[in-house]
C-alpha positions in Angstrom: 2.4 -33.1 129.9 1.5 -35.8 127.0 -2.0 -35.9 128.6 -2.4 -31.9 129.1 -0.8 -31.4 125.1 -3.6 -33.5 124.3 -6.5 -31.9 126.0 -4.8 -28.4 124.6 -5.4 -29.9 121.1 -9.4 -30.8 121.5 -10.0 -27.9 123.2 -8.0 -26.1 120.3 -9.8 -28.1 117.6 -13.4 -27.2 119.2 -13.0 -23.3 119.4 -11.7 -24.0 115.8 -15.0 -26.1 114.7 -17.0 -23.2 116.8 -15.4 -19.9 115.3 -15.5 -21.1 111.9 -19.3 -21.8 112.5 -19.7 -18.6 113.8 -17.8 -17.1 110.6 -20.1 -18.6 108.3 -23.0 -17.7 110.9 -21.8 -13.6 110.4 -21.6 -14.5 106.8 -24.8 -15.3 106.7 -26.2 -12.7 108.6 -24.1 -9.6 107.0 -24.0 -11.1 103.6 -20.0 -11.7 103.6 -17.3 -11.7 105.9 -15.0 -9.9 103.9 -15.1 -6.4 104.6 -16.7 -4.1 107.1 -20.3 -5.1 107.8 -23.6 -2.6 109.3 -24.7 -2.9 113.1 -27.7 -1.0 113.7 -26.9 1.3 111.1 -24.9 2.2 108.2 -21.5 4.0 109.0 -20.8 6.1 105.9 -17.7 7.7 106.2 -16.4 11.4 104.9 -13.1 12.0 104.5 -13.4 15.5 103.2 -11.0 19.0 102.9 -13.0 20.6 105.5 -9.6 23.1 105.8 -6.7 24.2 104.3 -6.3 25.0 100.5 -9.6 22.9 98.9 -11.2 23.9 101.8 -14.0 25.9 99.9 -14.9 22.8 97.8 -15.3 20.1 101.0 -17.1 22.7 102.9 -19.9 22.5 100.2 -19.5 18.8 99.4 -19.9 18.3 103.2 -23.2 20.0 102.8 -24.5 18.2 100.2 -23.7 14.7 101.6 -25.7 16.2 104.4 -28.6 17.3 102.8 -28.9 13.5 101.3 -28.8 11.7 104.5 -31.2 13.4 106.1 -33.4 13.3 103.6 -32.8 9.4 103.3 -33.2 8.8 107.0 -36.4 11.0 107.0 -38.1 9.0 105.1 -36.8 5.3 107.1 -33.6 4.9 105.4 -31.8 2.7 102.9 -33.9 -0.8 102.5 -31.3 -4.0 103.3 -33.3 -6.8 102.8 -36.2 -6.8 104.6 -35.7 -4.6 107.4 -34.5 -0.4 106.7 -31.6 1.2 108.1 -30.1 4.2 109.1 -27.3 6.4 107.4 -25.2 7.5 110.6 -22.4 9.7 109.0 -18.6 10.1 110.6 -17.0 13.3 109.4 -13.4 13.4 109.2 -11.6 16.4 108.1 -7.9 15.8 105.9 -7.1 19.6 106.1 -6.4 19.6 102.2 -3.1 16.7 103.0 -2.9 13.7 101.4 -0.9 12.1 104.3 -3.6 13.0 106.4 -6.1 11.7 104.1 -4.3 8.5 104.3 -4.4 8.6 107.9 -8.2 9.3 108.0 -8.6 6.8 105.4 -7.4 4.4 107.4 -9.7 5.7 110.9 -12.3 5.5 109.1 -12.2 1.9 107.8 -10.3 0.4 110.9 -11.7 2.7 113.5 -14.9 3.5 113.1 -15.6 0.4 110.7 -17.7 2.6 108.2 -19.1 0.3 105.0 -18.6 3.3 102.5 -16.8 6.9 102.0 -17.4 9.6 100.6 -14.2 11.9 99.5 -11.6 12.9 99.4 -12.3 15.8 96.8 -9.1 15.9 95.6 -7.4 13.7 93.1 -3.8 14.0 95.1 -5.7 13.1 98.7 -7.8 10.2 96.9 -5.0 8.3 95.7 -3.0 8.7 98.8 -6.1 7.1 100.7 -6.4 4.0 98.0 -4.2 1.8 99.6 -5.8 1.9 103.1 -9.6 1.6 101.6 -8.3 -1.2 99.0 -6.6 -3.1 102.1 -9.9 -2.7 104.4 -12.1 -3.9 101.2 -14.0 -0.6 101.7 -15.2 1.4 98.7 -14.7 5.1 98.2 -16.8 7.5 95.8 -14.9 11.1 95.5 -17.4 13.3 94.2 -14.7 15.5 92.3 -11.4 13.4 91.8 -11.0 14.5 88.1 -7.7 13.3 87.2 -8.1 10.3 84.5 -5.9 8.0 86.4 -7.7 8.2 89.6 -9.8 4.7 89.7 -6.8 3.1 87.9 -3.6 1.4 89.1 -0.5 2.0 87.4 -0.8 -1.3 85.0 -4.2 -0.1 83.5 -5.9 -2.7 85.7 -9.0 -0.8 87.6 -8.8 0.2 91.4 -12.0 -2.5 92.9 -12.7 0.2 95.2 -12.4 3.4 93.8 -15.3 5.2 91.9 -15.7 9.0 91.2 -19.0 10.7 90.3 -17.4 13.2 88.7 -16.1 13.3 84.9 -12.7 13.1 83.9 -10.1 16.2 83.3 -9.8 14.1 79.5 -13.9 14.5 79.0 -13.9 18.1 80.2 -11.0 19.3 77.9 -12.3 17.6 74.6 -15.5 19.0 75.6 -14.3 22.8 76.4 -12.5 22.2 72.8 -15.3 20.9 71.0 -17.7 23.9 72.2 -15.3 26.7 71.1 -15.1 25.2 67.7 -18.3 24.0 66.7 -20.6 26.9 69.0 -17.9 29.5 69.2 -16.2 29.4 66.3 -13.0 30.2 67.6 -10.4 29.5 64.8 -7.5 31.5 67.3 -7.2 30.9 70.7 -4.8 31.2 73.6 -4.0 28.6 76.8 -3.2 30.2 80.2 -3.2 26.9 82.2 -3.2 26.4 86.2 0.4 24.0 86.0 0.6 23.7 90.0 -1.2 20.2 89.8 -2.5 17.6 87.3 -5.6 19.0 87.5 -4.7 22.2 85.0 -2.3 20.1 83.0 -4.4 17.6 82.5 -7.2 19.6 81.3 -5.1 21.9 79.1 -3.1 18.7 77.5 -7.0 16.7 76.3 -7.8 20.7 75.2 -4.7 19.9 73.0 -5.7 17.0 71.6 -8.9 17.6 70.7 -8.7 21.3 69.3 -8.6 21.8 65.9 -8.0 25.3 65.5 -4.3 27.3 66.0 -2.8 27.9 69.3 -1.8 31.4 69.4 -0.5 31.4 72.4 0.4 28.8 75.5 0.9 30.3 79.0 1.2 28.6 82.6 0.8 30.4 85.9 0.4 29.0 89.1 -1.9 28.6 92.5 -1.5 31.8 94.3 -0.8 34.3 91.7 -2.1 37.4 92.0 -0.9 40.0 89.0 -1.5 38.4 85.5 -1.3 41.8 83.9 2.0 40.6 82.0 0.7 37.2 80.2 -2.7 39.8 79.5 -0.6 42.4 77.6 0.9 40.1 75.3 -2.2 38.5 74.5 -3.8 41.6 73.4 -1.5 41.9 70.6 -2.7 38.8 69.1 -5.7 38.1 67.5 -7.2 35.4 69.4 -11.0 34.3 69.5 -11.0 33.0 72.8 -9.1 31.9 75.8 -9.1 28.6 77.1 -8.3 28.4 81.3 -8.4 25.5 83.2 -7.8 26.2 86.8 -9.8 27.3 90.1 -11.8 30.1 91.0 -9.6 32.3 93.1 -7.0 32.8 90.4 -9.5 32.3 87.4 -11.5 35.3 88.6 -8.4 37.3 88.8 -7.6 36.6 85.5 -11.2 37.6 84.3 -10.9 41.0 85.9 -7.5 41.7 84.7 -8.5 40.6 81.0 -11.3 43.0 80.9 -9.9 45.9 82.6 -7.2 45.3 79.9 -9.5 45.6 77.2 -10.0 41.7 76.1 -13.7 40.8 75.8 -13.1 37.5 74.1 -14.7 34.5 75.4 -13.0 32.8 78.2 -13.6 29.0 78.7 -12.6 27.3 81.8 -13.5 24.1 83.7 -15.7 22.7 86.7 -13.3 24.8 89.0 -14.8 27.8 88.1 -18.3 26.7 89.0 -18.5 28.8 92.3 -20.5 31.9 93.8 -17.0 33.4 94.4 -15.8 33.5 90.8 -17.9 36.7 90.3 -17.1 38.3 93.8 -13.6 38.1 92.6 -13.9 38.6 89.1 -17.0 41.6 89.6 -20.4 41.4 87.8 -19.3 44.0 85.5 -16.6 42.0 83.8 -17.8 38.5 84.3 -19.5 38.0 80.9 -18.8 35.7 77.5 -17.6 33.6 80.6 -18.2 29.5 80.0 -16.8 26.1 81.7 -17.3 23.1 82.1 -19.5 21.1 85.0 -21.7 18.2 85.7 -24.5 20.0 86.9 -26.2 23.1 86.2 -28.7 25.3 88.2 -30.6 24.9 85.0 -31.0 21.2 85.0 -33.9 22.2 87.1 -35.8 23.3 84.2 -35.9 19.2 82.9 -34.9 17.1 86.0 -37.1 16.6 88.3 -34.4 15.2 90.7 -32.3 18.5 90.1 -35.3 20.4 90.9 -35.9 19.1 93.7 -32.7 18.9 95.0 -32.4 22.8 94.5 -35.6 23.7 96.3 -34.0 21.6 99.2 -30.7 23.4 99.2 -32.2 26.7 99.1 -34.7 25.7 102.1 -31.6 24.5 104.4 -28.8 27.2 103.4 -30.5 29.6 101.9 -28.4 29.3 98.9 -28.4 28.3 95.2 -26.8 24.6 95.2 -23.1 24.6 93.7 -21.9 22.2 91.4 -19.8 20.2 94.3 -22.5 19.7 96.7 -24.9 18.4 93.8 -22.0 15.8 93.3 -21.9 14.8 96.6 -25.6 14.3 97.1 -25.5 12.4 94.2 -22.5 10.4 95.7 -24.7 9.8 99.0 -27.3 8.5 96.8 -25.4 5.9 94.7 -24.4 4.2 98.0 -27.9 3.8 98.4 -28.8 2.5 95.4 -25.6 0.0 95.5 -27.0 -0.9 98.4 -30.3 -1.6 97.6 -29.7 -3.2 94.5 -27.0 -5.7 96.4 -29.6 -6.4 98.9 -26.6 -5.6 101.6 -24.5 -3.2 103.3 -21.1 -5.4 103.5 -18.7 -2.5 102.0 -17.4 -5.9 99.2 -21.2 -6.4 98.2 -21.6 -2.3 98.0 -18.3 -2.4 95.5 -20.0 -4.8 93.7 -23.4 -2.6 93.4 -21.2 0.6 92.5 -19.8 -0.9 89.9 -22.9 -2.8 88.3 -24.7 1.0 88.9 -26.8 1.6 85.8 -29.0 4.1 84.6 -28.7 6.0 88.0 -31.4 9.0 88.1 -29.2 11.4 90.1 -29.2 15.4 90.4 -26.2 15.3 87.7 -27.5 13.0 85.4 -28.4 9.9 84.8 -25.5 7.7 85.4 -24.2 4.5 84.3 -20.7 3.2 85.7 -18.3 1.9 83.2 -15.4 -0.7 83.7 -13.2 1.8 84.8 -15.6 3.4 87.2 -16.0 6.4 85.2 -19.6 7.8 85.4 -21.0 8.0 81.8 -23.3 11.2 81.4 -24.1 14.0 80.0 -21.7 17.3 80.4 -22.8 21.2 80.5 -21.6 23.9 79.8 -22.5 27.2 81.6 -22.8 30.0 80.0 -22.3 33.2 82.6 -23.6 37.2 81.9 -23.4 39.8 84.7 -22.4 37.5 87.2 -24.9 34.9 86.9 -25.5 32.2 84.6 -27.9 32.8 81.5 -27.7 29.6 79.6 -26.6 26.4 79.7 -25.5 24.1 77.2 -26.0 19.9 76.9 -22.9 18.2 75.5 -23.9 14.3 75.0 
């Protein structure tokens, strides 16, 4: 038994000796051996609302992140070292639930070892999939998490692996605020905010902060409502300038109708979740007008990006639509993989953290971007300008 203990141990002490060469070997090869490395190609992953309630913004982020990896694998792929590889994409839908999210957060990095993800969209799905990518040493980009405590954990200390391409709520309500006083001139205004998540709060509370005018009025209504005719009549016996909205489409364009049919053709200023085809189907051409918010990206940024334009033509080509706000975010998430990639020299999902978060001066669709220490883009915001139904100008808010 002494004798057969003994040959246990060499034997134990060579596959030791062999898999620890073989680690550093892999290390070599992959560029570290923390994390999830590439094989033949490069597993990006999507954990996206693809159904259920955000449904309508996934569906057009999925698109976008789409229309960038086949135009990246078109033309050979992303360049890791001195060989190029392959985007292959794996698609997971979290049906708008952050335990779901979670769960396909963790498929994706344990599973189907993907270096990267795109997604979720939302801030409420993001942060329940944080632990999982932070445990798997994967990095995440969410095109549109907007809530300001998104990339950081609850000491202040940044999340490694978390970055967003979008701005934060904070950004978009100073800026909302800003525009009303210094281009509106709106000395009066009135708040009807979307308080069924942190995205309306959030948005309404920097408004606060940052407006120097009087509040007239402060109203709240929530996701689902259908009849705002109540909050309406008692705002049309106050003189107010303008009205400030943070919230979605499908109630926002409710609110629109119902102001005008009321008689209330003050400026209403709202956020990126307005920036959809659908707000003027619900709202009507007729009564979508003095109508502004907030976004990243602009149909107009065509005019002056050549990126953008491009982009556009694309989008138009494969869906025979004009390219919404969301799916430019995405494609522009896609793309700052690549460059993280690229500029790394690897696809190991550490080394592709450590490109994200060094990104700077990033030519994308939205803007050129520059990550800060909180992995906050840094760019320029607009502010879109609708008439009719359709958008007629767009402001540049550095």
């Amino acid at each position: 038994m002494i004798k057969w203990h003994k040959h246990i141990i060499k034997i134990s002490a060579l596959a030791t000796i062999v898999l620890a060469l073989a680690g550093c070997s892999t290390a070599k090869n992959n560029g570290s051996s923390q994390g999830n490395n590439p094989g033949q190609t490069i597993k990006i992953g999507v954990n996206m609302e693809l159904s259920g309630a955000a449904a309508g913004y996934g569906q057009q982020q999925k698109q976008g992140i789409q229309l960038a990896v086949n135009k990246i694998n078109q033309a050979g792929g992303i360049a890791v070292g001195k060989t190029h590889k392959k985007i292959q994409l794996v698609i997971r839908d979290n049906k708008t639930s952050n335990t779901t999210a979670a769960s396909v957060a963790a498929q994706l990095v344990n599973n189907d070892k993907v270096v990267a993800v795109v997604g979720p969209a939302a801030t409420n799905a993001g942060t329940a999939s944080i632990p999982n990518m932070t445990k798997a040493a994967v990095p995440s980009v969410s095109p549109s998490a907007t809530d300001p405590g998104y990339t950081l954990q609850k000491n202040g200390d940044v999340q490694k692996y978390i970055f967003r391409a979008c701005f934060q709520n904070n950004y978009q309500g100073s800026s909302a605020a800003k525009f009303m006083t210094n281009t509106l001139k709106a000395k009066n205004v009135a708040i009807l905010t979307d308080n069924s998540s942190d995205y309306g709060t959030g948005l309404a509370k920097a408004f606060k902060k940052t407006y120097t005018g009087k509040i007239a009025s402060n109203q709240t209504f929530q996701e689902g409502d259908k009849d705002f005719n109540a909050i309406l009549t008692a705002l049309k016996h106050k003189k107010i300038d303008a009205i400030y909205a943070p919230g979605y489409y499908s109630e926002l364009g409710l609110i629109i109708k119902q102001a005008r049919q009321a008689g209330i053709d003050v400026p209403v200023v709202g956020s990126d979740g307005m920036a959809d085809a659908k707000l003027t189907k619900i709202a009507g051409k007729s009564n979508t007008n003095k109508v502004y918010y907030t976004t990243p990206f602009s149909t107009k940024a065509g005019e002056t990006n050549p990126k953008a334009a491009s982009f556009l033509k694309a989008y138009q080509a494969k869906y025979h639509a004009t390219a919404p706000t969301f799916s430019a975010l995405a494609y522009d998430s896609i793309y700052m993989i690549k460059s993280a990639i690229e500029s790394e020299q690897s696809a190991n999902s550490v080394k592709i953290t450590t490109g994200l978060a060094k990104l700077k001066d990033f030519k994308g669709v939205t803007g050129t971007i520059t990550m800060n220490q909180n992995h906050n883009p840094e760019k320029s915001m607009v502010i879109e300008k609708m008439t009719n139904g359709t958008i007629s100008q767009a402001y540049t808010i550095k």
